[in-house]
GUPANU-425195 format. One record per residue: residue number from 1; residue in one letter; x, y, z of N, C-alpha, C in turn. Coordinates in steps of 0.1 Angstrom, whole numbers. Example, Ala and Ser with C-alpha at 12.3 -4.5 7.8 and 13.67 -1.06 7.14 Angstrom:
<nodes>
   lumpa   zafi   neast   nnorth     nup   caeast   canorth    caup   ceast   cnorth     cup
       1      A     132      -57      78      123       -45      78     132      -33      78
       2      S     128      -22      71      137       -11      71     129        0      79
</nodes>
This chain:
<nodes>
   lumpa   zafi   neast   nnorth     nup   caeast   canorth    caup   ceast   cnorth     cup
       1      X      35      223      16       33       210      11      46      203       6
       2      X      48      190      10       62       184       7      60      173      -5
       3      X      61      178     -17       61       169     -24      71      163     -28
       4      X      66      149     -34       76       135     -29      73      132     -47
       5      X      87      124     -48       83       116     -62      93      104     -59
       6      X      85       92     -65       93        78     -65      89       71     -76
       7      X     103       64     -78      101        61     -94      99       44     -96
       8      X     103       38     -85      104        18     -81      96       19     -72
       9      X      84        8     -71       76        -2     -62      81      -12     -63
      10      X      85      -24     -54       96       -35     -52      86      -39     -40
      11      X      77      -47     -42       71       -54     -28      61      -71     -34
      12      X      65      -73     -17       55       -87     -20      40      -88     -11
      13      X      31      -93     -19       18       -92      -6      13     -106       0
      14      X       6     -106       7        3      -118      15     -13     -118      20
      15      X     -23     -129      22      -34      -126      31     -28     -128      43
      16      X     -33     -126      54      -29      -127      65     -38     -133      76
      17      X     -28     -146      78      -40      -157      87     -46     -153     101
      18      X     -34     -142     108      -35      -139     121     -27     -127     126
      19      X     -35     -115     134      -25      -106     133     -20     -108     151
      20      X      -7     -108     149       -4      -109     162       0      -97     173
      21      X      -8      -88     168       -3       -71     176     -16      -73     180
      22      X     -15      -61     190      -30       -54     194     -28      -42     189
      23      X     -34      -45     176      -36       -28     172     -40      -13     174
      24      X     -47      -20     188      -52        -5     195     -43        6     202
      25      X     -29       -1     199      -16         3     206      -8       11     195
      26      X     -11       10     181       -7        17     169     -13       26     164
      27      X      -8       38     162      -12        45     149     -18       42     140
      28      X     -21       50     126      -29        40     118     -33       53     111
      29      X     -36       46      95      -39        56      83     -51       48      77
      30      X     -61       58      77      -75        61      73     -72       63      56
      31      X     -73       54      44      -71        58      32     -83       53      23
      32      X     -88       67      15      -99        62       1     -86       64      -7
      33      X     -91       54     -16      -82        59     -33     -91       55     -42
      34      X     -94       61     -49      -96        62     -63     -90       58     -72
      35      X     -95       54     -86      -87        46     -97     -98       51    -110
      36      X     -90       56    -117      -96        54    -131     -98       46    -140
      37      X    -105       42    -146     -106        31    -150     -99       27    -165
      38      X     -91       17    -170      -83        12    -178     -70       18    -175
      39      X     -62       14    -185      -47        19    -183     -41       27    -195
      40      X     -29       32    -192      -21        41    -203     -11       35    -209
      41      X      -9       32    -220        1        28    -221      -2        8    -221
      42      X     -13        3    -215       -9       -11    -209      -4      -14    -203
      43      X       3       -3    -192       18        -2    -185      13        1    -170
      44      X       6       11    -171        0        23    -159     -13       25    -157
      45      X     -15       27    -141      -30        33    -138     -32       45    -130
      46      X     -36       53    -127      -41        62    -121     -48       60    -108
      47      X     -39       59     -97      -44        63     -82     -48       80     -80
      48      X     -56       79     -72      -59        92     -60     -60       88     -49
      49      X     -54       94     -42      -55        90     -25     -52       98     -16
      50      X     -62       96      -4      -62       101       8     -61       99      15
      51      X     -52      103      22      -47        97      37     -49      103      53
      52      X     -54       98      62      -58       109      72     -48       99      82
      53      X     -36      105      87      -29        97     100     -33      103     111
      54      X     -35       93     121      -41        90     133     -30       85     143
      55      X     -31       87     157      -18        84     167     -24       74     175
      56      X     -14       70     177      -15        61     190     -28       59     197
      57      X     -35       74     202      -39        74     207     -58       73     199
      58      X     -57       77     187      -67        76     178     -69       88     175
      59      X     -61       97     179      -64       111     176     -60      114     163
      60      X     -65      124     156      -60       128     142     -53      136     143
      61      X     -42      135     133      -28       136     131     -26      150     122
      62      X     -28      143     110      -28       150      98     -35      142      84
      63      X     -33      153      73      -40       146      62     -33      151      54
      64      X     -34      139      40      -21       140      28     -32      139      16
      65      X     -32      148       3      -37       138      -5     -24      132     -20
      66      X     -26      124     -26      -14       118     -32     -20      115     -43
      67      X     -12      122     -58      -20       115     -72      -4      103     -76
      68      X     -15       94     -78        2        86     -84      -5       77     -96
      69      X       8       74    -107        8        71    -118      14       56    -115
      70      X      10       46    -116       13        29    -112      16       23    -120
      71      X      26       16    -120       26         3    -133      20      -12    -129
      72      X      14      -17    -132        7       -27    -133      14      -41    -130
      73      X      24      -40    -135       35       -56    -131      32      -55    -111
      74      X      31      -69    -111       28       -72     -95      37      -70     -85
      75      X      50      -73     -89       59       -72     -77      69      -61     -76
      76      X      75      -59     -90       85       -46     -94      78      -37    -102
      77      X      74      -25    -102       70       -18    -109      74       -4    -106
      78      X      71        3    -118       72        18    -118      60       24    -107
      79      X      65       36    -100       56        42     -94      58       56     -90
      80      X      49       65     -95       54        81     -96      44       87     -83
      81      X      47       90     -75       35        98     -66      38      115     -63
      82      X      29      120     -61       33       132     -59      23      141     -48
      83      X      23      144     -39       18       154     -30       8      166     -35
      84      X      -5      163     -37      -14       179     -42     -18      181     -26
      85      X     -26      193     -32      -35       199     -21     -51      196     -23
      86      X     -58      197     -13      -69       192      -8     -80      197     -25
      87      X     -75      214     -30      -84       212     -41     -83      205     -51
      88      X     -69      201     -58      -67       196     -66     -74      179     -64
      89      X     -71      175     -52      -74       165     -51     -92      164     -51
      90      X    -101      168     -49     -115       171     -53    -118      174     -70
      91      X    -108      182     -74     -113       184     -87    -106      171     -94
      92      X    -103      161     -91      -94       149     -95    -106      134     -92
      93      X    -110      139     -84     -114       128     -78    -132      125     -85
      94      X    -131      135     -90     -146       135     -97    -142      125    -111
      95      X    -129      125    -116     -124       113    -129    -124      101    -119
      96      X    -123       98    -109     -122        82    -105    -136       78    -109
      97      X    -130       66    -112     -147        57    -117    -144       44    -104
      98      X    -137       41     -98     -139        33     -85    -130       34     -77
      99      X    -133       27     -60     -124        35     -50    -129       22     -42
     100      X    -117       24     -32     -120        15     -19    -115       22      -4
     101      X    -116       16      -1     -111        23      16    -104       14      26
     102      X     -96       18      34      -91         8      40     -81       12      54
     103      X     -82        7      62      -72        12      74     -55        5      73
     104      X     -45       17      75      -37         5      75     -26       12      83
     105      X     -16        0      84       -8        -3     102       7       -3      94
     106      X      15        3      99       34         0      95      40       -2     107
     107      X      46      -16     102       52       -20     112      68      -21     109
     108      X      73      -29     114       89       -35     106      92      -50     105
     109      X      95      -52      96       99       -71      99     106      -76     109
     110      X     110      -85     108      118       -97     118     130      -89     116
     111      X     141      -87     120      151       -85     112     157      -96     104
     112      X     165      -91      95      170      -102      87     179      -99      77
     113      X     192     -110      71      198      -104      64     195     -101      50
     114      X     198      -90      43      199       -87      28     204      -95      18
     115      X     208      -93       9      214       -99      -6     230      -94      -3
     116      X     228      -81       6      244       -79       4     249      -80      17
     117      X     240      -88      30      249       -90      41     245      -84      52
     118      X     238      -72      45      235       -65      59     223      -68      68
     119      X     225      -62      81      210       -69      88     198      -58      88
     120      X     188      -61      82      176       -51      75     163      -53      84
     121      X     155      -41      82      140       -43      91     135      -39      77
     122      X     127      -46      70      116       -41      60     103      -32      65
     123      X      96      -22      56       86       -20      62      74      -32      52
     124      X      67      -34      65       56       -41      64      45      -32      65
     125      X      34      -32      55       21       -26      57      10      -36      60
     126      X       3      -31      70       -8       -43      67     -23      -40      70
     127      X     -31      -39      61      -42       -30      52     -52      -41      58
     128      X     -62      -35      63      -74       -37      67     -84      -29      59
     129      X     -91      -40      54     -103       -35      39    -115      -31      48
     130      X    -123      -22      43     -133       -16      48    -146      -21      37
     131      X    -162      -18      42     -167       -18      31    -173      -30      21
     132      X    -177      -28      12     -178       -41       4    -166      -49       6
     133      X    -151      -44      10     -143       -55      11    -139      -58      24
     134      X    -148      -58      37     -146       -61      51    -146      -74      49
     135      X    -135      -80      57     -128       -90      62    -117      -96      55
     136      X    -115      -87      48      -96       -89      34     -89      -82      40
     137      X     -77      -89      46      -66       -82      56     -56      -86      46
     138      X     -44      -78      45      -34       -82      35     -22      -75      42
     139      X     -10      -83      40        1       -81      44      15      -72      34
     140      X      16      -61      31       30       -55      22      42      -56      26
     141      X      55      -63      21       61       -58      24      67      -55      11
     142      X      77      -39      17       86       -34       8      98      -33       7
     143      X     106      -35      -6      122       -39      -5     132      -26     -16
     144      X     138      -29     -11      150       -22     -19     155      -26     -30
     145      X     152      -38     -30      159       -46     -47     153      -60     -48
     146      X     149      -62     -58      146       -73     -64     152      -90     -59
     147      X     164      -86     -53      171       -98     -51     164      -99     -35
     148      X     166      -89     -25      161       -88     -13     149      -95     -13
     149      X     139      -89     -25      126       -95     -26     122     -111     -28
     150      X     131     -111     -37      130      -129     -42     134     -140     -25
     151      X     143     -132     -18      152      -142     -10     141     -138       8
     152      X     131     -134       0      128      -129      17     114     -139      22
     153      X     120     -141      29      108      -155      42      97     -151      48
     154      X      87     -152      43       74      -143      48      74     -150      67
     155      X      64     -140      74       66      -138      84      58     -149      89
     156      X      56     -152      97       49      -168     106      33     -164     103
     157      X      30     -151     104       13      -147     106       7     -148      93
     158      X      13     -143      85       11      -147      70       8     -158      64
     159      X      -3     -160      58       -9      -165      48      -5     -166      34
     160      X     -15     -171      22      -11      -176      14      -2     -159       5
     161      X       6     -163      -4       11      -155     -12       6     -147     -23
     162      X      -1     -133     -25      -12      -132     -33      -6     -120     -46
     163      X      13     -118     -47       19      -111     -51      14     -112     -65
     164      X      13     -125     -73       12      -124     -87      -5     -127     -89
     165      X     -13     -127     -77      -27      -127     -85     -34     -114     -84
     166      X     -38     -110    -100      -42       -99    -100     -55      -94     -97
     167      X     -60     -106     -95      -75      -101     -85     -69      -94     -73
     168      X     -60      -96     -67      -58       -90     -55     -48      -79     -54
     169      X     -49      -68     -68      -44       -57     -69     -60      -47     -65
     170      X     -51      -35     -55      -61       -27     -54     -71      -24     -64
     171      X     -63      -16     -74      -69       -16     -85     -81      -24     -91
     172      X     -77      -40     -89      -89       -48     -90    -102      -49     -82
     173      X     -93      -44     -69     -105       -45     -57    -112      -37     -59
     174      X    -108      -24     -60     -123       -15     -62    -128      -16     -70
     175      X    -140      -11     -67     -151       -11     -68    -164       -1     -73
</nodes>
């Protein structure tokens, strides 16, 4: 097992008016997460998640599960994740009090230049809601620094800006 720890989330989100890929040509991640309900601190929430990646071809890949500790600020926040194993993640998942599900696609941005000059591909996630929340498509992208984030030109497919409303934190979505 490869476990991972990260300590900054630095992203902006978007609905998304129109996807202009054929998705049936991408890969793609099968994810429930779980959330416990309230927070720590006023600061932090409690994800669980499961990820099953899938190829090109739709075939399954592999599977990850991930406990992570979130901070709640919309755009920059703390974020701790860490890699368990399949039991831990069952005996974990019995504290979630809501979850959602959702397919989602990584792609790369436009290129474009950075804050310091250089010429960057962001990754872009873009989450297809399953479920009580079928037909909520939402667009991520992720940055390196806060200035990158402020100065970056959402993409032409993209819709309205949904970074600072917090109905449209996962968290809030589930359910």
């Amino acid at each position: 097992m490869n476990n991972m720890l990260k300590n900054r989330e630095i992203e902006r989100k978007f609905l998304v008016k129109e996807i202009p890929y054929d998705l049936s040509k991408f890969g793609y991640m099968d994810i429930v997460q779980g959330y416990k309900d309230g927070t720590f601190d006023n600061e932090y929430v409690y994800r669980l998640r499961q990820v099953l990646y899938f190829t090109e071809e739709g075939i399954f890949d592999k599977i990850k599960y991930i406990q992570t500790i979130k901070g709640i600020s919309p755009k920059d926040r703390a974020e701790y994740e860490i890699e368990i194993d399949h039991d831990a993640f069952n005996t974990m998942w019995k504290f979630c009090d809501k979850s959602l599900s959702k397919k989602r696609y990584e792609f790369k941005t436009r290129e474009l230049e950075n804050s310091i000059g250089e010429r960057v591909r962001y990754t872009l996630e873009l989450d297809i809601y399953k479920h009580d929340l079928a037909g909520s498509i939402v667009a991520e992208v992720e940055f390196n620094s806060v200035e990158d984030c402020d100065s970056y030109s959402p993409e032409t497919w993209f819709g309205d800006e949904i970074t600072d409303k917090v109905e449209f934190s996962n968290y809030n979505m589930a359910k």
